[in-house]
C-alpha positions in Angstrom: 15.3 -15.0 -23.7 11.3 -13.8 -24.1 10.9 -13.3 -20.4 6.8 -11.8 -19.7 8.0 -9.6 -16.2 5.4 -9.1 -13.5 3.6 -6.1 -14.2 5.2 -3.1 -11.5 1.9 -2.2 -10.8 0.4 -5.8 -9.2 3.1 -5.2 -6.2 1.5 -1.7 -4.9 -0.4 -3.2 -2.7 -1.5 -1.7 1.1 -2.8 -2.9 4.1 -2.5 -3.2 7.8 -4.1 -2.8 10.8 -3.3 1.1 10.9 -6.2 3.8 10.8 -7.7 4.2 7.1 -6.3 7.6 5.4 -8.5 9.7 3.7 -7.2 11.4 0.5 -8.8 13.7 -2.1 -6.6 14.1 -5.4 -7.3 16.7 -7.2 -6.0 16.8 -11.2 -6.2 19.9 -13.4 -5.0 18.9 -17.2 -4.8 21.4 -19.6 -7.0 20.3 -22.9 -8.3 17.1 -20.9 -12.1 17.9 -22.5 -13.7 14.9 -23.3 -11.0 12.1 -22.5 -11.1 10.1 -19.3 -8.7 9.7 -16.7 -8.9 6.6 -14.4 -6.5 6.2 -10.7 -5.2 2.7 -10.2 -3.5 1.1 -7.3 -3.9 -2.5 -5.5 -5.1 -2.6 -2.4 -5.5 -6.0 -0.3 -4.0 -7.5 -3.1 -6.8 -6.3 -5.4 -6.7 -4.0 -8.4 -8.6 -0.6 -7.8 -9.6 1.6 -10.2 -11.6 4.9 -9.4 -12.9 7.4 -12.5 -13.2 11.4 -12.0 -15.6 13.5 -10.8 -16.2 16.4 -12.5 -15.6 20.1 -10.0 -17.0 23.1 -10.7 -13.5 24.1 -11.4 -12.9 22.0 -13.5 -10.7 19.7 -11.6 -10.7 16.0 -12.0 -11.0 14.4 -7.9 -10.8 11.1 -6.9 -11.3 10.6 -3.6 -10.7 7.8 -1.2 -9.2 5.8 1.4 -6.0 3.4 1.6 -4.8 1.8 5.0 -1.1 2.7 4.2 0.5 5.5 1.6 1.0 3.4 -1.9 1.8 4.2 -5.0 -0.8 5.1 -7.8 -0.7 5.8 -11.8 -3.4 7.8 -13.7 -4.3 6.4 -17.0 -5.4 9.1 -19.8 -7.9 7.8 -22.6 -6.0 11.1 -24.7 -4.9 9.5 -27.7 -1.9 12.2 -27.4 -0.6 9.7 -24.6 -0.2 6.8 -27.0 1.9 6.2 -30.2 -0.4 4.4 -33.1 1.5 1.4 -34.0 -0.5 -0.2 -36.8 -3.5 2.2 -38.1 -7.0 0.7 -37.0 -6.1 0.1 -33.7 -2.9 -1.5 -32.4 -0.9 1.4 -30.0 2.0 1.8 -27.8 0.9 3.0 -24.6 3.3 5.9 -23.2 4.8 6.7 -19.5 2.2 7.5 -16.8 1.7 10.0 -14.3 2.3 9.2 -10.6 2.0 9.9 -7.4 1.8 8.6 -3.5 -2.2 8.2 -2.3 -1.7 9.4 1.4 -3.7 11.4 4.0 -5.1 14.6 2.8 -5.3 16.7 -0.3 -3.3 16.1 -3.0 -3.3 18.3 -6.7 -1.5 17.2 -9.8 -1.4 19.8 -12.7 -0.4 19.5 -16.4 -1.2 18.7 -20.0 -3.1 16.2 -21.0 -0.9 15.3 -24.0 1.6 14.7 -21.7 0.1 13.9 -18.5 2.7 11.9 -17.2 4.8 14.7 -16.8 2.7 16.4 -13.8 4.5 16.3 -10.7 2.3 15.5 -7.4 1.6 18.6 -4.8 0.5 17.7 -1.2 1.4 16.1 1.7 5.1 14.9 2.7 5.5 12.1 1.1 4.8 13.6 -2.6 6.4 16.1 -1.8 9.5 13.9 -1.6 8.6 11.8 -4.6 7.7 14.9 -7.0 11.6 15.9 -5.7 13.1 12.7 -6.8 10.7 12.0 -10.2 11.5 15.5 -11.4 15.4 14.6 -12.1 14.1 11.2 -13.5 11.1 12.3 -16.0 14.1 13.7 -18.7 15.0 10.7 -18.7 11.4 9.0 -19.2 10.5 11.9 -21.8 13.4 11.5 -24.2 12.8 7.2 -23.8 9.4 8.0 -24.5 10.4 9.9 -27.8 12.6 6.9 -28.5 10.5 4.4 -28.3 8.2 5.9 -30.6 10.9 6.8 -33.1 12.1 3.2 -33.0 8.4 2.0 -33.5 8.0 4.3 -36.6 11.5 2.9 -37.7 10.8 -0.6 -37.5 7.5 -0.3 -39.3 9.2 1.3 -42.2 11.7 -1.3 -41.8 15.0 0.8 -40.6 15.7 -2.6 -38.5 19.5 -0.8 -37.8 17.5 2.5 -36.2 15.3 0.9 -34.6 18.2 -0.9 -32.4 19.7 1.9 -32.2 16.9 3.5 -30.6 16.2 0.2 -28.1 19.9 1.0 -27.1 19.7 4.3 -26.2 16.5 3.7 -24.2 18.0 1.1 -22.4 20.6 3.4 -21.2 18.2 5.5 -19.7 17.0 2.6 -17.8 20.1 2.5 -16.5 20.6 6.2 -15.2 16.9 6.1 -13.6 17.9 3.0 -12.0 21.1 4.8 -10.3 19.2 8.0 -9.7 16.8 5.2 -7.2 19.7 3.5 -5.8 21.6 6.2 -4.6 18.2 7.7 -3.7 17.7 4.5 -1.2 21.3 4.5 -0.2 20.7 8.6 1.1 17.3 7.8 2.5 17.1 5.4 4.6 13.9 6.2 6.4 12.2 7.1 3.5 8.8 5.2 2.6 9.9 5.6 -0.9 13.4 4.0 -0.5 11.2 0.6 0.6 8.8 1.1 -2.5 11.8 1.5 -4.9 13.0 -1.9 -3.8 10.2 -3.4 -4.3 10.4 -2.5 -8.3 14.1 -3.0 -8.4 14.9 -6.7 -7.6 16.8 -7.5 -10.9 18.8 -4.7 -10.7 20.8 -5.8 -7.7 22.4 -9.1 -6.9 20.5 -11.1 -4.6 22.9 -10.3 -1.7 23.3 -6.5 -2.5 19.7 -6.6 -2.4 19.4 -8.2 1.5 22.3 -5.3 2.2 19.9 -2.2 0.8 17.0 -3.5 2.4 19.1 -4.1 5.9 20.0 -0.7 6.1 16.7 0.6 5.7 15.2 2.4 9.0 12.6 0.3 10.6 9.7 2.5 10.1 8.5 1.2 6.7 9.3 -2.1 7.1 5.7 -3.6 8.0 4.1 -1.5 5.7 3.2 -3.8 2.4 6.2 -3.0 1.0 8.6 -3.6 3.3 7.2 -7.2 4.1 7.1 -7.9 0.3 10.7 -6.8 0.1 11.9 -9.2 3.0 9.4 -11.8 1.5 11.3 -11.4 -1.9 14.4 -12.0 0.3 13.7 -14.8 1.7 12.0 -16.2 -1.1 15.8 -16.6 -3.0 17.8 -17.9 -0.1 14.5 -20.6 -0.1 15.1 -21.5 -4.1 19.0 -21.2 -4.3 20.6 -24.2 -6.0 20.9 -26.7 -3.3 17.8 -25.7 -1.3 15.0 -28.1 -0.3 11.9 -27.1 -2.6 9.1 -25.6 -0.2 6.4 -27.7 -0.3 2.8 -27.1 -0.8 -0.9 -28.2 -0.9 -3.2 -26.8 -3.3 -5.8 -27.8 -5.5 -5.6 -29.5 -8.5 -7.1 -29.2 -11.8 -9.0 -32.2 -11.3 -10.7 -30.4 -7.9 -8.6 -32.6 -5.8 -5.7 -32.4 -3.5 -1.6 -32.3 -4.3 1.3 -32.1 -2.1 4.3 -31.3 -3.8 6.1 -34.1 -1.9 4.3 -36.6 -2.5 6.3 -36.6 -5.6 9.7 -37.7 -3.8 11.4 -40.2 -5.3 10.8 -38.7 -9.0 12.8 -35.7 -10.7 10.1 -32.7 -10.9 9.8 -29.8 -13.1 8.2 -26.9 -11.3 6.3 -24.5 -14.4 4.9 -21.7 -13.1 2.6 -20.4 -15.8 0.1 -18.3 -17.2 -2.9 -18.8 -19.8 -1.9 -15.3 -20.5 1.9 -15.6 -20.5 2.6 -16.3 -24.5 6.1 -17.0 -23.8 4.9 -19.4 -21.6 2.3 -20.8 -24.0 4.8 -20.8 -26.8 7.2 -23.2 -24.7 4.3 -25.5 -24.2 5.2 -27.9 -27.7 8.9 -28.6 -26.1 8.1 -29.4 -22.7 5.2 -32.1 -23.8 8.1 -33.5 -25.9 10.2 -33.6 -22.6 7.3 -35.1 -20.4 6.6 -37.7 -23.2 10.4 -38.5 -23.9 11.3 -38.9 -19.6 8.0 -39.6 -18.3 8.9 -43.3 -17.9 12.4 -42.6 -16.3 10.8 -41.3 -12.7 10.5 -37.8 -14.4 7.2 -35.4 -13.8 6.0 -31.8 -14.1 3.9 -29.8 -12.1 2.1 -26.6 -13.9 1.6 -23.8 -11.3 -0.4 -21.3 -13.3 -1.1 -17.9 -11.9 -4.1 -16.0 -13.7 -4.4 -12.4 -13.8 -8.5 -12.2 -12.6 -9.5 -11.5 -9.3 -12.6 -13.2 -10.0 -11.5 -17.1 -9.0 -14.4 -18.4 -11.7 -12.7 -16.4 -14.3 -9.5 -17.7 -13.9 -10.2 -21.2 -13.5 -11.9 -21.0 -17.1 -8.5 -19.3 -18.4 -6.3 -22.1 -16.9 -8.4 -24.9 -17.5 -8.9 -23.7 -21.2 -5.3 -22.9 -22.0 -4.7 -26.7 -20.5 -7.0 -27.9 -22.7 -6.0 -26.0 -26.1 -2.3 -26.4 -25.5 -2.9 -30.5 -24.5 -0.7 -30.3 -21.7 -1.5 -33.3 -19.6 0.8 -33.3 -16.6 -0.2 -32.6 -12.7 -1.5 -29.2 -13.1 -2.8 -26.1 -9.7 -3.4 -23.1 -9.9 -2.2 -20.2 -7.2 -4.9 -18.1 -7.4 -6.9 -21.5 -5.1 -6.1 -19.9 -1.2 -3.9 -17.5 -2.8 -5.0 -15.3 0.7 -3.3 -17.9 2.4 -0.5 -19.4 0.6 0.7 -17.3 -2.7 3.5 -19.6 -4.5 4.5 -17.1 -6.6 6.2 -15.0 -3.4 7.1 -18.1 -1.7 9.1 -19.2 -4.8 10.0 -15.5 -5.6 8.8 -15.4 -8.9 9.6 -12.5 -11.0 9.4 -13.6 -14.6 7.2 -15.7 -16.4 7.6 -18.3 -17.3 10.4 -19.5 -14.4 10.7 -23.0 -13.9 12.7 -25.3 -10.9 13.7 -29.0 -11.5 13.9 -31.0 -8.1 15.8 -34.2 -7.9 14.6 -36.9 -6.1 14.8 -35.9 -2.2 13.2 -32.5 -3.5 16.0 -30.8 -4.0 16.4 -27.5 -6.2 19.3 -28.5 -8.8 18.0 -26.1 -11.4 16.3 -23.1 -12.1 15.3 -21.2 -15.2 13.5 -17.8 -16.2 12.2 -16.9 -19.6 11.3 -18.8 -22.5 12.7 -19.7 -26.4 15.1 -21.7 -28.0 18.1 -20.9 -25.7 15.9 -22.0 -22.6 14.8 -25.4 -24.1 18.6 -26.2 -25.0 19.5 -25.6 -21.3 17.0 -27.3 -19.7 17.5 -30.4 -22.4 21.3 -30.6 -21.4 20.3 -30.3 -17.7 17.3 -33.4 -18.0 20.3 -35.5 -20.5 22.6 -34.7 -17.3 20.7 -35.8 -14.8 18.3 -38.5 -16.8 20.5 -39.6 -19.9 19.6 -39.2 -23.6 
């Protein structure tokens, strides 16, 4: 199934009522002349990004403050750090370099063609994660060199290597992902055991998930992290199969008020969506065959878009345009209205776009899907012929 995934980097978020730490990072990288390197992390649930200033020693710093260590990539302009896809333009962006923003000085060395390599220096907490990434970036060198092999191979239409290649990376998944989970089972009290989690939802089961995060020391646990980890938690028990729908208010595309429950009584298809999500976009055509073909049998849906701007005008001109060019006229909000206040996307757990929840009459969850394509529209089909006949 095409299934768009929340990007890793829109969960490293940081606040709380703790005393601001000040940080200065600076990055030494070997034949950097002339490319730019840019630090981004969310903070507040905002996406930060901070450029370089030039030292007389030809570091790179960044300096700053975060309420709370979080997590941070460095992005390279280097054309080394990229694979050229299609000549003119179109490129696979590579692994990037990271590191933990906390209190104090903090130095990353290495080559700019391969920036993502440098390990952090400074302060305990990197000094713990540049322990733990060194066994892992092997692994995310040799996928690195297989996912560019596999792109060459697929462009010159070796369709057999280019599996091949999506295999073997895939398997390296899998070993960095046991390297982290026996890393959280170790360390308990570990500020990166409670960020792992928070990238590793689907690789546990729901329950094995609760258990990981249960024996986690209490000392991270209100940071951001922790409280998005036992959001995520409670977030599935709230949308298992069986579980009363949690109901909402938010505004509507018509810059009105809806209640979710004022739909009881009718079966209702929950979309959350994204005028950036093409798998969601691409699914569009079947549902308004749906909506037409069951509209008249007490059946509705309900589009939940969540937009990737931070700037509300922006994205109400993305949703309301992707409505409009895709002619999907069913009850339609957006999160990103009081997002501050009520985010749907946590309360429902969302990890996949798009994911979608069909409630029976008393508002009930009797279905749930994520992902898009041809399989997904034959199992919600025998799931609305089920429940509301041919």
């Amino acid at each position: 199934m095409q299934k768009t995934i929340l990007s890793a980097i829109a969960l490293a978020a940081a606040f709380t009522a703790s005393a601001q730490q000040k940080y200065t990072l600076d990055v030494y990288m070997e034949g950097q002349e002339g490319y730019k390197l840019t630090l981004s992390y969310v903070q507040h649930g905002a996406r930060k990004s901070d450029t370089a200033q030039l030292q007389p020693d030809g570091a790179y710093r960044f300096s700053g403050e975060v309420a709370e260590p979080v997590v941070a990539v460095l992005f390279n302009n280097n054309p080394a750090t990229r694979f050229e896809v299609v000549k003119g333009g179109m490129f696979m962006p590579g692994p990037l370099a990271e590191l933990v923003l906390e209190e104090g000085r903090i130095v990353l060395r290495g080559k700019s063609a391969e920036s993502f390599k440098a390990l952090p220096k400074g302060g305990k907490l990197n000094t713990e994660f540049a322990k733990i990434h060194s066994q892992e970036l092997p692994l995310i060198a040799k996928k690195w060199e297989l996912a560019k092999e596999g792109a060459a191979a697929h462009k010159n239409g070796d369709t057999t290597r280019s599996a091949a290649t999506r295999k073997e990376g895939s398997a390296l998944d899998e070993k960095k992902k046991e390297l982290r989970k026996a890393f959280i089972a170790k360390n308990p009290g570990s500020f990166l055991s409670v960020y792992f989690l928070t990238q590793m939802f689907d690789d546990y089961t729901p329950d094995t998930y609760a258990h990981a995060f249960a024996k986690l020391a209490p000392t991270w646990k209100q940071t951001f992290y922790g409280k998005w980890v036992a959001n995520k938690i409670a977030s599935v028990q709230a949308t298992a199969l069986g579980s009363i729908a949690t109901d909402f208010t938010k505004q509507d595309i018509q810059g009105g008020s809806f209640t979710l429950s004022s739909l009881k009584g009718k079966y209702v298809l929950v979309d959350f969506w994204g005028s950036w999500c093409g798998p969601c976009r691409a699914g569009h055509p079947h549902l308004k065959k749906v909506y037409d073909h069951y509209k008249s049998k007490g059946f509705e849906i309900v589009g939940i878009a969540d937009e990737k701007s931070s700037d509300l005008a922006s994205s109400e001109k993305s949703w309301k345009g992707a409505v409009k060019q895709d002619g999907i006229n069913w009850l339609h909000v957006m999160n990103n209205y009081g997002k501050e206040q009520l985010d749907l996307v946590q309360k429902y757990g969302i990890s996949g776009f798009p994911t979608k929840f069909l409630l029976d009459p008393t508002g009930k969850i009797i279905f749930k899907q994520v992902g898009g394509g041809k399989e997904s529209e034959d199992e919600l089909d025998a799931k609305l012929k089920e429940v509301l006949g041919e």
